[in-house]
C-alpha positions in Angstrom: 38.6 -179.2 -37.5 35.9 -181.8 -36.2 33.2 -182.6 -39.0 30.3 -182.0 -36.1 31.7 -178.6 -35.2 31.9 -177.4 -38.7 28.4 -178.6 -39.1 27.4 -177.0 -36.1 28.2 -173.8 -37.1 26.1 -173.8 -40.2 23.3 -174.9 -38.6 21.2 -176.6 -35.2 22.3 -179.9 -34.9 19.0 -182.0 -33.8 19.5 -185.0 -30.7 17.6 -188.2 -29.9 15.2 -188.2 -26.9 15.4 -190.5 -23.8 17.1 -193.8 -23.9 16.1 -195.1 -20.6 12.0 -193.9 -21.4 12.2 -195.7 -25.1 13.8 -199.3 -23.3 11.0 -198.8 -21.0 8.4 -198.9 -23.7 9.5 -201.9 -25.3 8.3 -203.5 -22.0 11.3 -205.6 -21.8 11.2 -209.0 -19.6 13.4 -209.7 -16.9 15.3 -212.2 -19.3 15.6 -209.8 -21.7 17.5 -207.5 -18.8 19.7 -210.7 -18.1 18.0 -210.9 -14.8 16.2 -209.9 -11.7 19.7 -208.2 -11.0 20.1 -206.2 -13.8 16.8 -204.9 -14.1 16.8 -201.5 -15.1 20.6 -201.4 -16.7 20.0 -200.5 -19.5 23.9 -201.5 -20.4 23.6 -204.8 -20.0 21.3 -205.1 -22.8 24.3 -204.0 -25.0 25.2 -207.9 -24.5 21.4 -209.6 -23.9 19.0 -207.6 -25.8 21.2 -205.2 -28.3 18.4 -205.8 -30.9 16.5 -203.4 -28.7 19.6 -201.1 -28.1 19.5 -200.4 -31.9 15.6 -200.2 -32.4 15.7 -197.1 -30.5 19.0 -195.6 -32.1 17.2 -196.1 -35.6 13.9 -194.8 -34.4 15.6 -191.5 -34.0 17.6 -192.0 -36.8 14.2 -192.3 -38.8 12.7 -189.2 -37.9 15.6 -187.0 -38.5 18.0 -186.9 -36.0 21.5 -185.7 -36.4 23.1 -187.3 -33.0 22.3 -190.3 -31.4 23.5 -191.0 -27.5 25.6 -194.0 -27.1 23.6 -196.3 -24.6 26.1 -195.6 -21.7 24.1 -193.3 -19.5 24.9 -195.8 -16.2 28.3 -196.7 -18.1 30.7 -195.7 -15.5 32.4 -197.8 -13.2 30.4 -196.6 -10.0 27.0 -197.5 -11.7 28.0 -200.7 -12.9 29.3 -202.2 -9.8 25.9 -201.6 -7.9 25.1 -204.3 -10.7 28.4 -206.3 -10.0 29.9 -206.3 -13.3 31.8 -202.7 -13.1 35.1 -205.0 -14.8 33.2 -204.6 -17.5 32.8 -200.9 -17.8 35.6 -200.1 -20.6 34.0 -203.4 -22.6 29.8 -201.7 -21.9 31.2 -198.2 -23.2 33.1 -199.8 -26.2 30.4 -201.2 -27.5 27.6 -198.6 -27.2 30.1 -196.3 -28.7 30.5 -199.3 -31.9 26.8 -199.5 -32.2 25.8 -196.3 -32.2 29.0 -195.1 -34.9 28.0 -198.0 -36.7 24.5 -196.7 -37.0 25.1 -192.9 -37.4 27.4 -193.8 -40.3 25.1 -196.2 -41.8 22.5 -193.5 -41.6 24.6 -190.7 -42.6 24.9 -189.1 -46.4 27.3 -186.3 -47.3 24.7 -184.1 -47.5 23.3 -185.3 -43.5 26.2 -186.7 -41.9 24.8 -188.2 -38.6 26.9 -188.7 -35.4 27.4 -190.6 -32.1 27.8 -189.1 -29.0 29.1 -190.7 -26.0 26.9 -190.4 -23.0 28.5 -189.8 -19.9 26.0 -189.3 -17.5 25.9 -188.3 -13.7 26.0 -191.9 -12.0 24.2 -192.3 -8.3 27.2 -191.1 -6.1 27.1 -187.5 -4.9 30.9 -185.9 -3.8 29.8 -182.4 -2.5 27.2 -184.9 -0.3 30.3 -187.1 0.6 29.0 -190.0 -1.1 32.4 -190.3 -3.1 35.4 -188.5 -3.1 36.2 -186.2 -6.4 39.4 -188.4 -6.8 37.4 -191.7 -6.9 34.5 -190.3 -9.2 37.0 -189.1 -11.7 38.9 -192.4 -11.7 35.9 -194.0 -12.2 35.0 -192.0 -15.2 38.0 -192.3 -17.2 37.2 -195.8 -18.3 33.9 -194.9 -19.3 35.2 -192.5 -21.6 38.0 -194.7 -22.4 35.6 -197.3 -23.7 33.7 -194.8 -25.5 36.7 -192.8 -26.9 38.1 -196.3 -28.5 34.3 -196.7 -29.8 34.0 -194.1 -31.8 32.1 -191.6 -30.0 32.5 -187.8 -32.4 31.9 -185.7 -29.0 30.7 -186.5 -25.4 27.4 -185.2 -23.7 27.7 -184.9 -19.8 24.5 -185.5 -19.0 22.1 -184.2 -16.2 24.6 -183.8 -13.2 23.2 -182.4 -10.6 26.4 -181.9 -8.6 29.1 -179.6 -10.4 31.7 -181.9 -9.0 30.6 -184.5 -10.9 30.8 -182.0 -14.3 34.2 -181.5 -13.7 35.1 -185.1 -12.8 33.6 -186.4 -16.0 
């Protein structure tokens, strides 16, 4: 069986906090996004700013956490091409997944194994509001957790969806 499940039924398994909210207090430039045009993608900074990426993965790592959430909240294709560079969404998920594995294991000890979990979260498309169909958001999932799969991820976290269609299509 998986390593996290076997933990998890010994004991409560503790998460990070808030990705987005942590970037956000580093007060990042607009340089440091890549841009005026990638202001606020927080998964583009997997590629300008990653230093940042991993100062908030080990701040939670520091105080205790068992799972840290691969910076891929806006990974899927959908999300990315409002930024224009949704060819890159398998390459974005890849290497959250990397970094946050790599961290997880580097913070890990047989006796507090640590974890990454790929973040899938509920992009800006709604399908029960006709926004997308459920065809095209699932489509556009699977190379998100592609990306992440090949990563490393140990489990996936749907995150927030406020549309069950979107639940299922992830």
């Amino acid at each position: 069986m998986n390593k996290f499940l076997d933990i998890l039924k010994d004991r409560i398994l503790i998460f990070d906090g808030a990705m987005g909210s942590s970037l956000q207090a580093l007060n990042l430039t607009i340089d440091d996004w890549g841009g005026p045009q990638f202001e606020n993608c927080s998964e583009n900074l997997l590629y300008t700013r990653p230093d940042a990426i991993e100062k908030v993965h080990t701040s939670f790592l520091d105080v205790g956490c068992d799972v840290i959430e691969t910076n891929s909240f806006g990974g899927s294709e959908v999300v990315l091409a409002e930024f224009g560079i949704a060819e890159r969404t398998y390459d974005v998920n890849k290497k959250a997944a990397e970094l946050a594995k790599r961290l997880a294991a580097d913070y890990s000890t047989p006796e507090k194994p640590r974890f990454a979990a790929g973040s899938i979260g509920p992009g800006t498309k709604l399908p029960t509001l006709g926004h997308i169909t459920y065809r095209n958001l699932k489509n556009a999932y699977r190379e998100q957790v592609r990306g992440l799969f090949d990563g490393g991820s140990d489990l996936f976290i749907v995150e927030t969806c406020q549309d069950l269609l979107q639940t299922k299509a992830a």
